[in-house]
N, C-alpha and C positions, 0 to 999 in steps of 0.2 A: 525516841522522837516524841511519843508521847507525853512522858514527865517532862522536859522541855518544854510543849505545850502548854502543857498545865500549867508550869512555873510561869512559863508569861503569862498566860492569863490570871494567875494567881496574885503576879505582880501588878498587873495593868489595872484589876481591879483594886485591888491597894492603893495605888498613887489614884485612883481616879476617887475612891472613900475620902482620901486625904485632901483631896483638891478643894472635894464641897465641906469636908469640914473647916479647911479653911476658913472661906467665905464665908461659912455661917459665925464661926469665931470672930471673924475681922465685923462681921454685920451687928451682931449682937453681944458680944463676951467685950469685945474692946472698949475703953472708957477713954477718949482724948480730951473728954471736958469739953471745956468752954473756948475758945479759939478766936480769935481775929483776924478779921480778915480787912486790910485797908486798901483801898482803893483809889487810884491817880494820886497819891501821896496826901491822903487825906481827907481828899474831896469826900469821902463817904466810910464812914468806919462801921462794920456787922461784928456784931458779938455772938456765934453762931456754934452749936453743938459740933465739935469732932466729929468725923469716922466717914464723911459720907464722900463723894467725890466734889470737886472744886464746882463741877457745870452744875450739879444736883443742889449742891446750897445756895445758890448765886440764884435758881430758880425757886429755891423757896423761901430768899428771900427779895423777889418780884424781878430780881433783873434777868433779863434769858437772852444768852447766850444763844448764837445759831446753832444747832445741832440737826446737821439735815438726814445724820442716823439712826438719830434717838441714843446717842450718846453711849454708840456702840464701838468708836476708836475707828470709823472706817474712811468718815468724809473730811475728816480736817478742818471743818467749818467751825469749830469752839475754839479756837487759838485765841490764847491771851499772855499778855508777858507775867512772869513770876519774877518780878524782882527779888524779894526775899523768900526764907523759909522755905522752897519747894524742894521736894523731895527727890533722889535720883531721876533720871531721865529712862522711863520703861519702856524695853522693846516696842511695844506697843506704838511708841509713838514715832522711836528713830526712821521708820519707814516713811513717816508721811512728814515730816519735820525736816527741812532744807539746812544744810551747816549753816546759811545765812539767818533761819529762824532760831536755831541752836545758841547760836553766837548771841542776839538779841532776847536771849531767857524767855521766846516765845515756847509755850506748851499747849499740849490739849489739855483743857480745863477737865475733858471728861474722864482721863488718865489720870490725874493729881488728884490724890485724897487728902484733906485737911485733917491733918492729925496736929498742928501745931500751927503758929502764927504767921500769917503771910503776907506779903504786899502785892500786888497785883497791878497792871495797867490793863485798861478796858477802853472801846473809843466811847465819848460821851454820847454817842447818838443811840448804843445800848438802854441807856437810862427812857429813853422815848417810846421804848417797846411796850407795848400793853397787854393785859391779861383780858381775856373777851371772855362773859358767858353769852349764850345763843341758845334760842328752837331751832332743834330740826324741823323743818316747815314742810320739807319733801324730799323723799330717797325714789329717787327713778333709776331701773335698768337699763343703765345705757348700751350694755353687752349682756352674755351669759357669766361675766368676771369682772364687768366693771361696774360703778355705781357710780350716780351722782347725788353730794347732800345739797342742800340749797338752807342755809342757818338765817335766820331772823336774832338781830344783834339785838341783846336787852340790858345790857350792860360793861362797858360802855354803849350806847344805842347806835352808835357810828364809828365807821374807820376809815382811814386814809390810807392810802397807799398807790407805789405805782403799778400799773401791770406787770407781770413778769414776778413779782415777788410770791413769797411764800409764808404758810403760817406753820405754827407748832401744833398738832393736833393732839389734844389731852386722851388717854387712853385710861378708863379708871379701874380700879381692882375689880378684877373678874375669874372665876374660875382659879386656875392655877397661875394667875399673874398677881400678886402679892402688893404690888407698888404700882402706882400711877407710873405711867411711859411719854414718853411722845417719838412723834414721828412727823417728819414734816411734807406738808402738801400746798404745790403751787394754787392760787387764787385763781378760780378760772370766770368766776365775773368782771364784769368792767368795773373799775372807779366808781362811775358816774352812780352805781348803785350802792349808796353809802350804810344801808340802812342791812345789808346783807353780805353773805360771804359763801359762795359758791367752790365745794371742791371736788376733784372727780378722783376716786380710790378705785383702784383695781387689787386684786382678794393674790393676796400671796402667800402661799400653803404656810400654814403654820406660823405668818405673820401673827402678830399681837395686837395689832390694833387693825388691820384688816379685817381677822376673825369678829373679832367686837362690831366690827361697821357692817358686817354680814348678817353673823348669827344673833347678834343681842340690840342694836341701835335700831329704835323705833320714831317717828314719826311723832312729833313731840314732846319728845327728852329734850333733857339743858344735857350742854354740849360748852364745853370750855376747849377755846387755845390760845397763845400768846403768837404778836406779830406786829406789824409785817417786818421780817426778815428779808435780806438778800439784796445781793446787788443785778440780777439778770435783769434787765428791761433796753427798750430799743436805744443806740444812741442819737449823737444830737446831728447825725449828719444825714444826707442824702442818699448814701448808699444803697443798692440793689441789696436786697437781702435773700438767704438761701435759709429759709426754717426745717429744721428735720428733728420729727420727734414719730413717738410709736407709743402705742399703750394710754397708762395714765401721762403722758407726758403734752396729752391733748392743752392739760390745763391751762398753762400761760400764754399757750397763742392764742386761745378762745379766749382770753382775756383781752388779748391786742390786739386780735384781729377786732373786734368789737370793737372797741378804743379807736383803733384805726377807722372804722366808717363812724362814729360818732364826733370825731374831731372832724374829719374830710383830708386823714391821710394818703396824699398819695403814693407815698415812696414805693417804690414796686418790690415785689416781695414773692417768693414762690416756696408755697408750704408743702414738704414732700414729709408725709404720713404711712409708715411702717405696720404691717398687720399680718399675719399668717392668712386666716380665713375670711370670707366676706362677712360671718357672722363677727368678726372682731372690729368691725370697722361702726363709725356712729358720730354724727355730728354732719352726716357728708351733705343732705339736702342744706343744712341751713350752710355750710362753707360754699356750696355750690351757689347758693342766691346770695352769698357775700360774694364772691367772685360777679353776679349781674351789677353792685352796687359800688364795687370800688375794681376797675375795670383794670388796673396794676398789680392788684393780684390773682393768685391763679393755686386750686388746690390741685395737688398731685396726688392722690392715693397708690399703696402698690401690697400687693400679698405674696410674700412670699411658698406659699404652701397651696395654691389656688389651682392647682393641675384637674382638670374634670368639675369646674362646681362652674361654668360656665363664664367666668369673669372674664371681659375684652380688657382690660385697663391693665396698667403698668404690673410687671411679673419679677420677685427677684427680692433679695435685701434691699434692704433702703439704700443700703449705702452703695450698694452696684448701677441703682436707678439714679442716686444721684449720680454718681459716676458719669452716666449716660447723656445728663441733661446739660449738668453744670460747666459752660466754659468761661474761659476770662477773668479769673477768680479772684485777679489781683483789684481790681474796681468793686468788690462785692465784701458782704459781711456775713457770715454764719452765726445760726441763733439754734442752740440744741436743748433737748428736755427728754430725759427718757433715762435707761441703763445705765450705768457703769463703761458697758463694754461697749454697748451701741456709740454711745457720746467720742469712747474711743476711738471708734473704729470712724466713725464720722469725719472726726478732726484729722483723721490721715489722710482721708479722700477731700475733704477741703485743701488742705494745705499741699498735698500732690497738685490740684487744681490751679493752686497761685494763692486763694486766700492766707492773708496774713495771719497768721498765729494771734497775734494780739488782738486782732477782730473777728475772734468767732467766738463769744458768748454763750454760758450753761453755768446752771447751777447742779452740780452733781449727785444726784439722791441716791446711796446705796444701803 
């Protein structure tokens, strides 16, 4: 039993030797040249160094792809069609790629390495995207795990965008991260303040660009990201809305909730916010005197872990509370920010409700 042992591990460390020599062979030893890349059939021709991946060059040379993962193969957000030149279809991607994307030589950019000449389709409104430097102007604890930055734009000096979107947060070589990253985080300012770009990061162990905004991001450093990305923001109709978010996923509703009393929206709206402990909760006085100001909406707080810390307010998942609240679902719209699994679990407790599938709105950050 022993020597069996040993062999697999023998092995295991072998194939796992082998895995990183790969990557460092394919990163540094491989030579693809010079490579083109053409874009909407010509609208745009890059003459661009091999080896790297399709979302990675595309980003260095100014266009940027959505990557709400940081171009980890998990959100599907970097889909572009490869008309020519693309390389087999990688595991990697058959999972998050519909036979209908298949069929139309949609791929994840962040999967496809450019080792040879490509043609690509991209929507032109990519081209619009901007790259921003900014001061940190202010890092406040909004929790014992969350932070909020507040960026002073210097370059471009102003942005546009609607509530609900999101930016690319540049992460730059540090420690044992080797390469610039990104990772994307909702805009939790209003609009109306052009001059600035407000985000709220909550610290995820061993995250890469969390660590960064924790341990090393000070209080007037430049600070680059590219944006605004995404389609989440409210639609054009009347509908009751059910907002459910937890965590960092505060950001885009404190975008629209703002938005909303600075226009004099009244569409009615009920925001149910997700927290384990009372100390994870933060924003509640200023959502509670939006609720004095825009009288249609209505904050719901709930902890699910609050047994003995003396909380009277809503107890349970978020998604059992709304359970609790939500009826009528088919006249109402679902607006989610948060998890993976939360977002999941959400959309089955809406949709068990009545809400329609195609009106419950999120942009997925995993």
């Amino acid at each position: 039993m022993g020597t069996v042992l040993l062999a697999a591990l023998v092995s295991g460390a072998t194939s796992g030797i082998l895995a990183v020599l790969l990557v460092v062979a394919e990163r540094y030893l491989a030579d693809y040249g010079t490579c083109v890349v053409d874009i909407n059939g010509g609208s745009k021709r890059l003459e661009v160094q091999g080896g790297k991946t399709l979302l990675a060059t595309l980003m260095q040379e100014g266009i940027f792809i959505p990557s709400a993962c940081g171009g980890r193969g998990t959100c599907a957000y970097c889909k572009v069609k490869v008309r020519e030149g693309g390389p087999p279809v990688a595991p990697t991607e058959t999972a998050l790629l519909a036979a209908a994307d298949l069929a139309a030589s949609v791929r994840l950019s962040c999967q496809v390495k450019v080792r040879n000449g490509l043609a690509i389709e991209i929507p032109e409104s990519l081209f619009l995207v901007k790259q921003f430097t900014g001061v940190v102007e202010r890092i406040r604890d909004l929790t014992h795990d969350i932070k909020g930055l507040r960026i002073r734009l210097v370059d471009p000096p102003a942005i546009e965008f609607t509530p609900g979107q999101y930016v690319q947060l540049e992460t730059p070589v540090y420690g044992d991260n080797p390469e610039p990253v990104y990772r994307a985080y909702s805009i939790a300012s209003p609009p109306s303040d052009r001059e600035h770009v407000e985000l709220i990061v909550r610290l995820a162990p061993g995250g890469i660009c969390t660590t960064w905004v924790f341990t090393l991001l000070k209080e007037g450093d430049t600070i680059r990201f590219n944006g605004p990305h995404g389609e989440f923001r409210l639609s054009d109709t009347d509908a009751e809305m059910v907002w459910i978010a937890g965590g960092s996923g505060m950001a885009p509703f404190w975008s629209i909730a703002r938005h909303m009393r600075e226009k004099g929206i009244q569409r009615k709206a009920t925001y149910f916010f997700g927290a384990v402990k009372p100390r994870d909760l933060f924003l509640v006085d200023e959502l509670r005197q939006l609720e004095k100001e825009l009288p249609s909406f209505r904050f719901v707080p709930a902890l699910s872990g609050a047994e003995g810390d003396g909380w009277d307010g809503e107890k349970g998942l978020i998604t059992d509370v709304v359970g609790r609240h939500v009826e009528g679902g088919a006249a109402k719209e679902g607006y989610l920010c948060g998890s993976g699994g939360m977002i999941d679990a959400s959309v089955k407790v809406l949709v068990a409700k009545g809400v329609p599938q195609e009106r419950i709105y999120y942009d997925k950050f995993t």
